[in-house]
C-alpha positions in Angstrom: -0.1 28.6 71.7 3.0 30.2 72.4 4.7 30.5 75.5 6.5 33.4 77.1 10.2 32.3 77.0 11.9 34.9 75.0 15.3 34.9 76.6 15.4 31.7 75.0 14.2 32.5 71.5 17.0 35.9 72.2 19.5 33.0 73.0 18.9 31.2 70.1 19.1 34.5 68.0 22.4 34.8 69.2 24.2 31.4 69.2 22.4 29.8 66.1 21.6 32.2 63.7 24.4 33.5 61.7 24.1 35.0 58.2 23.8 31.6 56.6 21.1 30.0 59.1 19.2 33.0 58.9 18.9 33.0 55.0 18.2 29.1 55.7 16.0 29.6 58.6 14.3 32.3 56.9 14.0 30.0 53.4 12.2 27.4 55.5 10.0 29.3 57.6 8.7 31.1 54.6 7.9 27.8 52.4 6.0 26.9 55.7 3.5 29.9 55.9 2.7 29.0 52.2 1.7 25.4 53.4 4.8 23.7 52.3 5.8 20.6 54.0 9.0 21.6 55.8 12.1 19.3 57.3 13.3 20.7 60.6 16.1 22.8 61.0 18.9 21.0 62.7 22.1 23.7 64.0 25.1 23.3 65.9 23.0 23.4 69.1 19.1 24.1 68.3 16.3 22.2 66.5 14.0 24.3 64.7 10.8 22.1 64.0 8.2 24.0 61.5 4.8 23.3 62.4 1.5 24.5 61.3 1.5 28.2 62.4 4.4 27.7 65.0 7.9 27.0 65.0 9.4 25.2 68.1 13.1 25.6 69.0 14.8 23.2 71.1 18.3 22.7 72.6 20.4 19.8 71.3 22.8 19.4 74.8 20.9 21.3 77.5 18.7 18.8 78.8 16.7 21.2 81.0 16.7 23.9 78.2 12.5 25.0 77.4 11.3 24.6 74.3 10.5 28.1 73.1 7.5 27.7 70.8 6.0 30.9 69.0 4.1 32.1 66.4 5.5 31.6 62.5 5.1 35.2 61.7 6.8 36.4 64.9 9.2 33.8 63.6 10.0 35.4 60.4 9.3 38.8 61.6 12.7 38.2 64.4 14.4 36.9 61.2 13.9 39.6 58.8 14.6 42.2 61.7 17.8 40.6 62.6 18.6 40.5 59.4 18.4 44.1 58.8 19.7 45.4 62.3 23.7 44.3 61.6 
């Protein structure tokens, strides 16, 4: 279900996801584990697409970039630890 590319979720952590797209991220991802139709996520340079119990994260320019797809928890777990690690 989810793959093992974490040096791209880590690289998404650290060009997407400022204060603001983290509360945002964070809002949406959320919503979704309580079954709540989500729209996707669209940053300066990622796609954050909210499915059932995954999120996937894709590159906007980098055509050969991997879709990082994980778990929604670990999802809002990396969020919430970001968040609280300045």
């Amino acid at each position: 279900m989810s793959n093992p590319n974490t040096s791209g979720f880590q690289q998404f952590l650290d060009d997407e996801v400022t204060g603001v797209a983290r509360e945002h991220l964070l809002e949406k991802a959320l919503a979704a584990r309580q079954n709540r139709v989500v729209e996707a996520y669209s940053g300066n340079a990622y796609y954050v697409a909210f499915e059932e119990d995954e999120v996937v994260i894709e590159h906007h320019y980098v055509e050969d970039w991997p879709a990082v797809r994980l778990p929604l928890q670990a999802f809002i777990t990396a969020l919430q630890t970001d968040a609280s690690n300045p």
